[in-house]
Structure formats: C-alpha cells, structure tokens
N, C-alpha and C positions, 0 to 999 in steps of 0.2 A: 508637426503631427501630435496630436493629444489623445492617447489611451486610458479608458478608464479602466481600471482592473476593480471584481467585488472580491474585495478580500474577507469577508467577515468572518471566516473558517479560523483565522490563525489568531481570532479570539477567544480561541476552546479549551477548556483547559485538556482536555484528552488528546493525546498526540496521535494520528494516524496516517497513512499512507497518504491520501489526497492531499494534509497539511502538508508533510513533507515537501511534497510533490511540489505545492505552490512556495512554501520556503524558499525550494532551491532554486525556481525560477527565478523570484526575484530577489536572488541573489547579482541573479547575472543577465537581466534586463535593461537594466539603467547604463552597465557599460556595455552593451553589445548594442545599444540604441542610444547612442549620448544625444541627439539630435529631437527624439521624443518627449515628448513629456506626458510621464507616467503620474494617474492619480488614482490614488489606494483609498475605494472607501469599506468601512466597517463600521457595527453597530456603536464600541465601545474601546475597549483596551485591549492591546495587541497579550498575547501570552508570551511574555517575555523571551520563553525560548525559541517562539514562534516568527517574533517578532522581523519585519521586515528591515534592511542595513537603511542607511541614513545614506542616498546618493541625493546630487544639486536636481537632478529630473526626474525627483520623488518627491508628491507632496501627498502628506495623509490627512483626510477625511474624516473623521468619527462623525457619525450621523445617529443620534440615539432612538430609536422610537422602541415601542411594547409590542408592536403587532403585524404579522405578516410583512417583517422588514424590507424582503427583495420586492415584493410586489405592489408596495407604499412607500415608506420613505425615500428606497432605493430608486425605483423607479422614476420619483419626483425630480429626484437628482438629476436624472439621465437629461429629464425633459428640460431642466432649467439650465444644463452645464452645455447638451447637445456634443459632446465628443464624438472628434469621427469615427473613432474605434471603440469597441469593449470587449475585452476579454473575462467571459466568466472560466473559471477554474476548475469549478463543479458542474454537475449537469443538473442545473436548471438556469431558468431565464424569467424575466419579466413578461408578461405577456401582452404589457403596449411599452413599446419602445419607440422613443424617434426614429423616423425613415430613415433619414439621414443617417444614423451609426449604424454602422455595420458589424455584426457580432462575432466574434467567436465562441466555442463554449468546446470542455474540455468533456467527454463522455468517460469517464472512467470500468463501469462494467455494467451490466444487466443482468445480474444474480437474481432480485428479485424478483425477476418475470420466469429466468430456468429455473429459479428454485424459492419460488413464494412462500413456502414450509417454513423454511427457516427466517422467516421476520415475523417479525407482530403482526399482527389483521390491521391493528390500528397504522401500522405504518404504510402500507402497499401506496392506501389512495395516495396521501403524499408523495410518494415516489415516482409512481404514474405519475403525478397530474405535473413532478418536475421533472422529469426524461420528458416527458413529452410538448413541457414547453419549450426546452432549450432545441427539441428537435426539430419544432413547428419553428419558432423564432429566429435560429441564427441562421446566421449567412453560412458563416464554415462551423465543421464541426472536428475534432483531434479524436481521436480510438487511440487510445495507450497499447493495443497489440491490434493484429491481423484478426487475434479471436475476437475482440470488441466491434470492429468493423465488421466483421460477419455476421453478428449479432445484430447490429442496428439493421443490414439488411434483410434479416429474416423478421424481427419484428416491425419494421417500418419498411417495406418493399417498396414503397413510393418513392423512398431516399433517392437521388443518385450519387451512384459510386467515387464520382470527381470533386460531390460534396465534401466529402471525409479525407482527413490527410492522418494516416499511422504517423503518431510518433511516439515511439518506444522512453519509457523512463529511465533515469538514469541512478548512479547510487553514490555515496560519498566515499569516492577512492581515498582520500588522504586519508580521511577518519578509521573507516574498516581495516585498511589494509596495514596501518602501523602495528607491529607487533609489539605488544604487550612484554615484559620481563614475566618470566615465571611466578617471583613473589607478587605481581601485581595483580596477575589471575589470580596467584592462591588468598591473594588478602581480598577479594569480592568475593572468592568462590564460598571462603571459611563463612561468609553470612548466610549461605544459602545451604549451611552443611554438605556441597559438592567436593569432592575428589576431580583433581584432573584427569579429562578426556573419560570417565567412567558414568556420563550422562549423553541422554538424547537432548535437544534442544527443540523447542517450537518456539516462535514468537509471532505474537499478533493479538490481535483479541479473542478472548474468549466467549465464542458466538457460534450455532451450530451450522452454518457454510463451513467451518472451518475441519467436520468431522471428528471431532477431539474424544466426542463417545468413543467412536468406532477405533482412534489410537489408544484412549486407555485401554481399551476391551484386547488391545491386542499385546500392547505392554504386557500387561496379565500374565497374556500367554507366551510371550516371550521370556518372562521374567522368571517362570520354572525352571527354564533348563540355563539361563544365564541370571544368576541371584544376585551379583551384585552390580548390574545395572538400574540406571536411574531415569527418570521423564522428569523433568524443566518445561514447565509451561510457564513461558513470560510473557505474559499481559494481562487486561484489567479482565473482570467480567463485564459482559457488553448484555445485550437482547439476547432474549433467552438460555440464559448461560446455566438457570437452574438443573436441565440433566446432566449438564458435563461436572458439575462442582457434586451431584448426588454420584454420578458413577465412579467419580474418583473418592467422593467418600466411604461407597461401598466395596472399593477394590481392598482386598485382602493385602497392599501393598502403598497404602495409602501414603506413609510415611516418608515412600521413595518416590511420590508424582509432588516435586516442589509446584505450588504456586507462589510465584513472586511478586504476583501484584503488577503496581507500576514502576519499572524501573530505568533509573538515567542513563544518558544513552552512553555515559563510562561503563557504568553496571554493562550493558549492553554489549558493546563491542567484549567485553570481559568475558561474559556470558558464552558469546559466539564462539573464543578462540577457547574456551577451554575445554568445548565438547567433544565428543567423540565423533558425532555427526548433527547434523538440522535434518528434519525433517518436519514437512509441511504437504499435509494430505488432505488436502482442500478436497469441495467437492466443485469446487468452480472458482477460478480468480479474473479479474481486468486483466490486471497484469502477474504480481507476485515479489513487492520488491523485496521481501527477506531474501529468496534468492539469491538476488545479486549480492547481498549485505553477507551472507554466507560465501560466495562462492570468494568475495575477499579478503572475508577472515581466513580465505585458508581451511575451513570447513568442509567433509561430502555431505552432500545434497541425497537424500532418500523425497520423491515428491512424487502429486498423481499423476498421472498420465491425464488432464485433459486441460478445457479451455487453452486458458494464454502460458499454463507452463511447462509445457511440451516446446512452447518459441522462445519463452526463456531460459530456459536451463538447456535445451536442445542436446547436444550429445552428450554432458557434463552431468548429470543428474541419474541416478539409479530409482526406476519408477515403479508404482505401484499401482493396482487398481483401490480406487477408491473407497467401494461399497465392499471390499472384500475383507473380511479381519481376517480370515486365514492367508490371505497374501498380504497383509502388510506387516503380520506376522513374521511370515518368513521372509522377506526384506530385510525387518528390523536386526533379524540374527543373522542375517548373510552382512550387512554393511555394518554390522560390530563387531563379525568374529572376522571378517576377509579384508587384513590390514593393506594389501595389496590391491584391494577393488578401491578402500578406501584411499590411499593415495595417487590411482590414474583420477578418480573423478578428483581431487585438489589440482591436478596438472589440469584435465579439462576444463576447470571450473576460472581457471587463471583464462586460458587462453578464450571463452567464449565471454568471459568481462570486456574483451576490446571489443564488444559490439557496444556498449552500453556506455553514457556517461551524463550528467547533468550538463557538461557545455553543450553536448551536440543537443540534447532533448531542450536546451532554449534555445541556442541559435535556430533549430528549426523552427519551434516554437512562436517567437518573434518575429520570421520570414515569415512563416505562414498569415500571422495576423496582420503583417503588413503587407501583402502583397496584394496588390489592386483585384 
C-alpha cells in the first residue's frame, strides 16, 4: 500500500496546532503501518523542529514551485505517482485528482464561516474555496471534535454523517507532564519578570477568535481588587492582532500583561507549570489543544463554554461566557482566590486526559485511511 501524505505545513516557520497535530502523527505512522509506504511531499525544507523522524517507510519529496503549489505542482505529482491513498492533514484538496486515489482530508474547524469577523476580507475567499475543496474531493473526511462534525453538517447538509469519522487530538503526555524542579521554573520565569503561580497564562496566537480584548478588558478589572496578579500572553501576533496589542497598550496595567512573543516549547511547559491557572476564552475552537497541555501540566483550566471545549475539557474546566467581561471577570477572581476549586479541577483535569492521547488519535488515524 502506498500513501501519499501533503505535508508542506511542517515547512512554516510558525508553529501551531494543525503543525503539531501532523508532527505527532507522523511520528507514529511508519510504525503502526510498517507494511505501508509513506511519501511526504513539501514545497521545500522541513522546519527543523517540525521536522518529520527518519523511518525505512518514509521517503521525502521536496517539490519546489512559486505558485498555487497544492493545486499545480502538487497535484501533477499525484497524477504521475497515482497512490492509492492521500492523506491531506489540512482541509483543502486539490481539485482534479486521480480516480483511482482515494482521499482523506483532516477538517480541523469552521471559525471562519461562525465567525468571518475575525479574518481578513482578503482571506475568507481562500478559505472557502479550500474547505470546500477538500469537502467536495475527498473520500473520508476526520472532524477533530463532535463540534467540527456538526459544523460540516450545518454548513454542507448534503454531507452524509458516515462520511466523517471524529477523531479527537491528542497531547504530549511525557513532555507536559514531567515536572519541572522549582529553580528550573524560576530560571525561565526570571526572563519574563514572573513570580511563581502569581500569573494567569494563555497560549496561542494572538488573533481576535481568541477574545483577548475582551480578557484584557477584564484583567483590568480584576486586577483592582487583586494588585498583584499578572496576564502572560504567549504567542506570536497573527491577523489582526492590532486591537489586542493597542488594548493592552492602553491598559492602565500594561506592565503586568507579559507578551512573550515566540517561545520554545522548554520556555512552554515552564510557562504552563508555573501558573496559577490557563485560561483560554475563545470565542470558537476545532478542538483546543492547550487544554490538554494544561490539564498535564498540573494547571486549572478557566475556558468558554462553547464549540469543541465544553467536549474537551468537559467536567475539568471552570467556564465562562465568552462575550461577557463581567463574567469572565469574576471567574478570573474566583479561580485565583478559591485554592480549593483550583485543585479539584487539577484532579479532574488528570483524570479526563485518559480520554486523550497521540497513539490512539493515529492509530485511528491510519485505520481510518486504510480502511477500504
């Protein structure tokens, strides 16, 4: 059996969830299908830390072209090589393929269709015009939650249900969950002028899906009656990130909302264990995999109530409404001053990580795209 997988993502230098996602895949593709032979192609050069392991039923591809790569050079491939399989990782597709191969393609979320606000104008068409090749084109399609598969079938009603197989992501138990020594926290913390556990934490990009206005706006106000608390925003700024970097400039507290930029995923797991809690008040996720990266650091979870992370975090998580600053307001001061709410959700956050893991989300993974 011969799969092609497009990997061109894991030539970015931006590291994010979808990269992840396919990192860890093929991680454990090659031995969970030694029998396969897996071909990796991409534009150019892997992102080192992106980069895929070296197995015998792994050969890489670099295909260079300037222009509309998945839909020319990529596609020429398809028709010259004819695999029986492909798996794309992202959602889109090529929109002529050989008959003969049969697709998979991974749907990750539909943000921009419930909440088109928050992208550039200039981005939507291309977004459109890739969900809706990969939904036209493939054979099977993957929904990373129960919310994503709900999703495709409200916007595509045509779908059928038996098209789509949920399979939930998974997160890196060994890495998150190692504890840290104390000086080890305090020697990344002292960069980012943190005190232990006397910070909130978010990570992810800095993009307005992510509601980050609406958390500064409420920091603010939490931050009168509790003065020496702090906001940790780690990650890059993305598409339109110009109001969240002006409402943090205009916060009377400016000083105590760190942005950290890009940071390694040492810095990271450091990050996680030394806060007092995560929070993450999306206004819509696929999935949500800081979550789970939290719920093994040993971190409470503060998150919104909707989409897919009400099924991830499910009784583990202390939630919020999203569009509301006066409730995530008082959240923010009930799960920093109630040490006692904060350690039932680390017990919950333990026990609802055994739903979760990168063996099971490829072994199904790989059942699913092989399965006749």
């Amino acid at each position: 059996m011969r799969i092609a997988v497009q990997v061109s993502d894991l030539d970015h230098e931006r590291i994010d969830g979808t990269r992840v996602y396919l990192k860890e895949l093929l991680k454990r593709f090659g031995s969970l299908s030694p029998g396969t032979k897996f071909a990796l192609y991409h534009k150019g050069v892997f992102n080192p830390v992106l980069a895929p392991p070296e197995m015998p039923n792994y050969v890489e591809r670099s295909l260079p072209f300037p222009y509309a790569w998945m839909q020319t050079r990529f596609a020429l491939e398809m028709f010259l090589q004819k695999p029986e399989k492909l798996f794309l990782p992202i959602q889109a597709a090529p929109i002529i393929m050989p008959r003969a191969t049969e697709v998979t393609a991974t749907i990750h979320d539909l943000a921009f269709k419930r909440y088109p606000e928050t992208f550039p104008k200039s981005h939507l068409w291309k977004l459109n015009f890739m969900l809706d090749a990969a939904v036209k084109h493939a054979n099977k399609l993957i929904a990373v939650s129960e919310s994503t598969k709900y999703d495709l079938l409200e916007f595509f009603p045509y779908l059928s249900p038996d098209k789509i197989r949920v399979i939930h992501h998974g997160f890196d138990a060994a890495f998150f969950s190692e504890k840290l020594l104390q000086e080890s926290i305090r020697s990344v913390l002292s960069r980012y002028r943190l005190p232990i556990a006397n910070y909130i934490l978010y990570v992810g990009a800095l993009q307005p899906r992510k509601n980050l206005v609406r958390l500064i706006e409420a920091f603010d106000m939490a931050k009168k009656s509790i003065p020496e608390m702090k906001l940790v925003l780690a990650g890059e700024p993305a598409w339109l990130s110009e109001s969240i970097l002006a409402t943090r400039e205009n916060s009377p507290y400016k000083d105590d909302i760190i942005l950290t930029g890009r940071v390694s995923f040492d810095d990271l797991r450091a990050l996680y264990q030394g806060a007092r809690f995560f929070t993450f008040p999306s206004l819509y996720e696929g999935f949500g995999l800081p979550i789970l990266e939290a719920f093994a650091s040993s971190v409470p979870v503060l998150t919104a109530g909707n989409s897919s992370l009400t099924e991830v975090a499910g009784k583990a998580a202390l939630y919020c409404h999203a569009e509301s600053i006066p409730d995530i307001t008082e959240k923010l001061e009930r799960l920093w001053d109630d040490a006692g709410l904060r350690e039932d959700l680390i017990v919950r956050g333990a026990e609802q990580l055994k739903k979760f893991s990168w063996e099971r989300c490829a072994q199904e993974t790989i059942d699913f795209i092989l399965q006749p």
